[in-house]
C-alpha positions as CSV (number, residue, x, y, z in Angstrom):
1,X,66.8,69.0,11.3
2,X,65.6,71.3,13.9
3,X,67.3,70.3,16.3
4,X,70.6,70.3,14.8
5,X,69.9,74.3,14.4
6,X,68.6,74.4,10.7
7,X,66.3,76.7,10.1
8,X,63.0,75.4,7.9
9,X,60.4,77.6,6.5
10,X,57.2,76.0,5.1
11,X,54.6,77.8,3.1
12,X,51.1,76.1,3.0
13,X,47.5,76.3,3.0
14,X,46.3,77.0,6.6
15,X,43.2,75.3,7.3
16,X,41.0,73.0,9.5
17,X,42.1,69.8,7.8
18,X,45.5,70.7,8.2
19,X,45.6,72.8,11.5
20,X,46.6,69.5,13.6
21,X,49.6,69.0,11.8
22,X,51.0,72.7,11.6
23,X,50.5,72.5,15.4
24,X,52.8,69.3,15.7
25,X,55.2,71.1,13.6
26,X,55.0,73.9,15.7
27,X,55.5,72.2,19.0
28,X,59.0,71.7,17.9
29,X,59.8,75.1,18.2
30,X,58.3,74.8,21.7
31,X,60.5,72.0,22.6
32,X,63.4,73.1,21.6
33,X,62.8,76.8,22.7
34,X,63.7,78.7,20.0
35,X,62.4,79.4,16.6
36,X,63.4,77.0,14.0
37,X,60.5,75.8,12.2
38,X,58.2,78.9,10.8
39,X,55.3,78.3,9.2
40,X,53.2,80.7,6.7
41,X,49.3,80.6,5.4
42,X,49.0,81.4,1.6
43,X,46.9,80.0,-1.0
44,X,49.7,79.4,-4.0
45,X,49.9,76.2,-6.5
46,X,53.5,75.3,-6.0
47,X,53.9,72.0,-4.1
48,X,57.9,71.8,-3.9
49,X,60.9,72.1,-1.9
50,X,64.4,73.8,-2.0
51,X,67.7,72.0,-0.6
52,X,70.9,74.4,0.2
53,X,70.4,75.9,-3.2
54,X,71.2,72.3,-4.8
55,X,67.8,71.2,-6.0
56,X,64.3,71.4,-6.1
57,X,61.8,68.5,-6.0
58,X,58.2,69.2,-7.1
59,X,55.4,67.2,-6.4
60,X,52.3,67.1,-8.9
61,X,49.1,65.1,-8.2
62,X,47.5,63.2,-10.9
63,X,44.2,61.4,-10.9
64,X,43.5,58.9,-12.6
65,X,40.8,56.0,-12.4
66,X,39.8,58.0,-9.2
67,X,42.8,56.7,-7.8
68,X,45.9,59.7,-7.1
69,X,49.0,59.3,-8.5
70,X,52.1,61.2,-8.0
71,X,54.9,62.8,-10.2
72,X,57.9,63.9,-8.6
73,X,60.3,66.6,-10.6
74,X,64.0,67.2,-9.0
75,X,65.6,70.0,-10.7
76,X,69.4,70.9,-10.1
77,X,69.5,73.7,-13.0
78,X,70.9,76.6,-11.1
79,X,68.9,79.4,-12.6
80,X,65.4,77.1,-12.3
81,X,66.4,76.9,-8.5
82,X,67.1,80.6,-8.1
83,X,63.8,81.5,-9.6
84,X,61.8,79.1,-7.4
85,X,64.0,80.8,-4.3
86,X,62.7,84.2,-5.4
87,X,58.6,83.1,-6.1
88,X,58.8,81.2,-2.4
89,X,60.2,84.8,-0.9
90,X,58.0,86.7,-2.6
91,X,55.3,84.7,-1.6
92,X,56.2,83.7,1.8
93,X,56.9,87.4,2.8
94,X,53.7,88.7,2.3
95,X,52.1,85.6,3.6
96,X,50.3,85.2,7.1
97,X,52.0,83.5,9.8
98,X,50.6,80.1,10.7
99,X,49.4,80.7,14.1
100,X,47.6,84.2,13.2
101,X,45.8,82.2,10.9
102,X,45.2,79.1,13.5
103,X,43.4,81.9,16.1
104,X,41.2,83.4,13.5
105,X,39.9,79.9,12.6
106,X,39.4,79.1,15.8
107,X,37.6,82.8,16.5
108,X,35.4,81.7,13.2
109,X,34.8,78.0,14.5
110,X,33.8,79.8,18.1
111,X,31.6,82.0,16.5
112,X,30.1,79.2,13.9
113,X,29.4,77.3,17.2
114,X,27.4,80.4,19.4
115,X,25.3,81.0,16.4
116,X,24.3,77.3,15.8
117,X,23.6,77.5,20.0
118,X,21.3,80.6,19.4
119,X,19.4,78.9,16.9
C-alpha cells in the first residue's frame, strides 16, 4: 500500500517485544524514500482499524481454556466510524513517535547492560 503512495499511520505499544517489527515496518519508508508509513508509541486499549472512512474492524482477544480466541467487529455506521477517527487523532497526536521511543529503549537496555557489567 505504501508503495502505491497511501499513506498509513499505526498507533501501538512501543516495546522490546515488538521493536523488531516496527523496525521492518519502518524500513519501508527507507526503501521507498519517503514517508509513508508513521508509526506512534501510546499505551491505549483500542485494537482496530479505519478504511477510507468506510469501516472499522475491531479486534478483541478472548481467553478461554488458556487457549486465545479472537472476535472480530466491522462497523460501517457512519457516526461509529467518525468517532473512532476522532479518539485515534486525539490519541495519535499527542503520542510519541516510534523511533523516539525505539532510542530511549535502547538508551535504557544500554544502561541496564553497564550496570549489570559494574556489578
Amino acid at each position: 500500500m505504501a508503495d502505491r503512495n497511501v499513506s498509513i499511520k499505526i498507533l501501538c505499544c512501543v516495546d522490546l517485544e515488538s521493536i523488531e517489527n516496527i523496525n521492518k515496518m519502518l524500513e519501508i519508508n527507507y526503501k521507498l524514500k519517503k514517508e509513508m508509513i508513521e508509526i506512534r508509541h501510546a499505551e491505549q486499549p483500542f485494537r482496530a482499524f479505519i478504511v477510507d472512512n468506510k469501516f472499522a474492524r475491531f479486534k478483541e482477544n478472548r481467553q478461554n481454556d488458556k487457549k486465545n480466541r479472537y472476535i472480530f467487529y466491522e462497523i460501517t455506521d457512519e457516526e461509529w466510524i467518525e468517532w473512532t477517527q476522532k479518539v485515534f487523532w486525539n490519541i495519535f497526536r499527542t503520542s510519541i513517535k516510534a523511533e523516539k521511543r525505539i532510542k530511549d529503549i535502547e538508551t535504557i537496555e544500554k544502561i541496564k547492560n553497564i550496570d549489570r557489567k559494574n556489578r
